[in-house]
C-alpha positions in Angstrom: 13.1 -5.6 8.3 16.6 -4.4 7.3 18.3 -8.0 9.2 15.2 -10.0 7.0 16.3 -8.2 4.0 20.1 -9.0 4.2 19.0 -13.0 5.0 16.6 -12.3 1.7 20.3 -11.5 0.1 21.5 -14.5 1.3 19.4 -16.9 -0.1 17.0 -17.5 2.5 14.2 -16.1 0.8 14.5 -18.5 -1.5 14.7 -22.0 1.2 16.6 -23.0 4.1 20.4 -21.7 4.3 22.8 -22.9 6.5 23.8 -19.2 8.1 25.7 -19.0 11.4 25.2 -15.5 13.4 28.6 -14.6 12.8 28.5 -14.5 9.0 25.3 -12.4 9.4 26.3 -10.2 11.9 29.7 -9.5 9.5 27.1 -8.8 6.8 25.0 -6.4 9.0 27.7 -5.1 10.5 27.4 -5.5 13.9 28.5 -7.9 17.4 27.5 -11.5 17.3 25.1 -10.9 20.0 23.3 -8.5 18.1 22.8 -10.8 15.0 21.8 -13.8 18.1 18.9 -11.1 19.4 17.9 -10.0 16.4 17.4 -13.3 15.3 15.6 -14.5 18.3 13.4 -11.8 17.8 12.5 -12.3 14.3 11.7 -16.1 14.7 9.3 -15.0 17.8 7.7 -12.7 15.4 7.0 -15.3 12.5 9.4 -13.6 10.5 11.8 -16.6 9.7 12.1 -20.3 11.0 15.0 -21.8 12.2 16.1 -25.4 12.5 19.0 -27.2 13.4 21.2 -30.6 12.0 23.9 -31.1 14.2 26.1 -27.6 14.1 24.6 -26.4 11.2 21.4 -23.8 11.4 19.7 -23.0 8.6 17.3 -20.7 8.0 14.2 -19.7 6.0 12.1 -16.2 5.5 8.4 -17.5 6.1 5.6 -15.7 4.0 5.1 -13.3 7.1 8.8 -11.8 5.9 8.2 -12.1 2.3 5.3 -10.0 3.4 7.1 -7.4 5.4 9.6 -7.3 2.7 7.4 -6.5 -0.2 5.4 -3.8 1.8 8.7 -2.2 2.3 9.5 -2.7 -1.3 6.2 -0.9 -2.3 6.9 2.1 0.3 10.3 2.5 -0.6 9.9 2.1 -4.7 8.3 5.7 -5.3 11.2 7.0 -3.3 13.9 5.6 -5.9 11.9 5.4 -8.5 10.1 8.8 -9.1 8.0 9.4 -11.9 8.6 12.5 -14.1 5.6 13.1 -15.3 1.8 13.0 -13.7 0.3 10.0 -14.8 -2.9 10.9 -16.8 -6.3 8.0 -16.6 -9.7 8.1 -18.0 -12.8 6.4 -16.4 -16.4 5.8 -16.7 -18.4 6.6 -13.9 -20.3 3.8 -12.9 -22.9 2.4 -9.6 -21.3 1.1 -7.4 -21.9 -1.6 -4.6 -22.9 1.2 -1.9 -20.2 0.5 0.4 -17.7 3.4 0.5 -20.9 5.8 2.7 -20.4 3.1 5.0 -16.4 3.2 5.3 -16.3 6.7 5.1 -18.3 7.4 7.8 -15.9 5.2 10.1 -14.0 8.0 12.5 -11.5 5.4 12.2 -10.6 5.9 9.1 -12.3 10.3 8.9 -9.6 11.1 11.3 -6.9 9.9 9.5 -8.7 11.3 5.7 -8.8 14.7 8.0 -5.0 14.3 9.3 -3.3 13.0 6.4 -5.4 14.3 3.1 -6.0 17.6 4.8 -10.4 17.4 4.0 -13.1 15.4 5.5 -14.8 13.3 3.1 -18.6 13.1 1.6 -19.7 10.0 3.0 -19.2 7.9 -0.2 -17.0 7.3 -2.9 -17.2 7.8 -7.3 -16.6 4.5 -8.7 -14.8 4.5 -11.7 -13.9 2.1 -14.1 -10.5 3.0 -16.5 -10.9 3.2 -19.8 -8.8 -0.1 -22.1 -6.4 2.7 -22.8 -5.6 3.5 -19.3 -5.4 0.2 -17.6 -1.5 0.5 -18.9 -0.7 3.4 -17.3 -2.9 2.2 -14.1 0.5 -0.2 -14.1 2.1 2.7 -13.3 0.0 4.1 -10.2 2.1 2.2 -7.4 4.8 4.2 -8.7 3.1 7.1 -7.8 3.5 9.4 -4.3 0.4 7.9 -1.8 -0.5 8.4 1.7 -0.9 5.4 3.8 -4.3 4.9 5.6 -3.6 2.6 9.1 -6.5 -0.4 9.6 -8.1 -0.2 13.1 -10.4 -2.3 15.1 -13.5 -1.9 17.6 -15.7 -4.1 19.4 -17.0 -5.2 16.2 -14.6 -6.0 13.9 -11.1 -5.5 12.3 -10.6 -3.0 9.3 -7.6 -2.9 6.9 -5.8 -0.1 5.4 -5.5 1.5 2.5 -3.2 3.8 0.3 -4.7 7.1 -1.0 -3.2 8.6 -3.9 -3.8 12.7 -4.0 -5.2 13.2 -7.3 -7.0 16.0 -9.8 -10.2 15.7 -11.3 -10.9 17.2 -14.5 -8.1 19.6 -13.6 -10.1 21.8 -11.4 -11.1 19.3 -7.7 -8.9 17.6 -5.3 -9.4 14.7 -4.3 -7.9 11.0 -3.1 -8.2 7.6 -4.7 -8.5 5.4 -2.1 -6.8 1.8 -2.8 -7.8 -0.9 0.2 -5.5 -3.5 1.3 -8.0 -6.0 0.8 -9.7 -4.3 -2.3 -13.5 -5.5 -3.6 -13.1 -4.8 -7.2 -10.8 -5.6 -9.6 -7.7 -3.6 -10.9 -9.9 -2.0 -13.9 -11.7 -0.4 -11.0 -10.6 3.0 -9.0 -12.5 4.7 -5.8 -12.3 8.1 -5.4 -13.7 10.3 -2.0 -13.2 14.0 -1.7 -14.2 16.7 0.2 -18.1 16.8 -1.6 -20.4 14.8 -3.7 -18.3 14.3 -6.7 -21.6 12.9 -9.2 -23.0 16.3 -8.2 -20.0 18.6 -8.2 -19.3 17.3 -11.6 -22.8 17.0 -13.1 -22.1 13.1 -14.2 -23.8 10.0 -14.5 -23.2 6.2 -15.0 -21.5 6.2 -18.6 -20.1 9.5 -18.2 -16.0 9.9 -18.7 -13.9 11.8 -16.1 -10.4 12.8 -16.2 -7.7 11.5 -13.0 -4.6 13.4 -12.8 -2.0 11.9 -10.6 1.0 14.0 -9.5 4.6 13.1 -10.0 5.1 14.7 -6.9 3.6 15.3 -3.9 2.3 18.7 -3.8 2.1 21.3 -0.4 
């Protein structure tokens, strides 16, 4: 992504540029033939188009790039941008539509929970919906430490990822919300999954307000 990123600086995120390998390689810094392959490479991948008029090439970032590029943007931006302080939200427990016991009982993605979040999660999720006063700082979540989920397949079907952010609960319960690529609610709307049945652990029912804590930092 580093060679789409330095075409994104040249303009050809934007259109077609007229770019000839050795001006790129100069800006990567690196032999002619290197900038030739790694183009090559990138237009077999759908990363960028070129086309040709006469001696000029120009070339254009297709949405597959702008797509790898913003992904990287979104992994790299808590890395630069560090929040100071945990980030504090306040949500109503509410019903939801019953499908986290199905995704959590996917070893596809258990093994990963296990791995990665270090517990094994109760077969279901608490759906929460923020409270108007903390849909602003929900803004502020992606800035936030996470743990990124990898989609899988079987025979069946294809499943995307997610990002899990380590979280609190009322200051006393670990736990994970989990944030799906391709996410079923809308932004007002956060999943969490820990290691037990939080409606129980926590006594709550629909209506019922419950405190998120998000750390600044990833904690050992």
């Amino acid at each position: 992504m580093l060679t789409v990123y330095a075409l994104a600086e040249m303009g050809a995120a934007k259109g077609p540029v007229p770019l000839s390998t050795g001006v790129i390689a100069k800006r990567l810094g690196v032999s002619q033939q290197t900038a030739s392959r790694r183009l090559i490479e990138l237009q077999k991948g759908g990363f960028i188009e070129r086309s040709s008029n006469g001696k000029t090439v120009r070339i254009k970032i297709t949405k597959e790039g702008l797509s790898g590029l913003t992904e990287m943007y979104r992994v790299l931006k808590p890395v630069f941008e560090s929040p100071e302080r945990d980030l504090v939200l306040n949500a109503a427990v509410f019903t939801g539509l019953s499908e986290g016991s199905y995704y959590m009982s996917l070893e596809g993605y258990r093994t990963q929970f296990r791995s990665k979040l270090g517990f094994d999660p109760f077969p279901g999720t608490l759906n929460l919906r923020l409270t108007k006063e903390s849909m602003a700082e929900r803004l502020e979540l992606e800035k936030y430490p996470f743990v990124g989920i990898d989609g899988f397949a079987d025979k069946d079907r294809t499943y995307g990822g997610a990002r899990c952010y380590p979280v609190l609960i009322e200051e006393k319960i670990h736990a994970a919300i989990v944030m799906p690529i391709r996410a079923h609610y809308g932004e007002d709307v956060i999943e969490i999954i820990a290691a037990n049945n939080l409606r129980r652990q926590l006594r709550v029912k629909d209506g019922d307000v419950v405190k998120v804590q998000v750390p600044s930092r990833q904690r050992s």
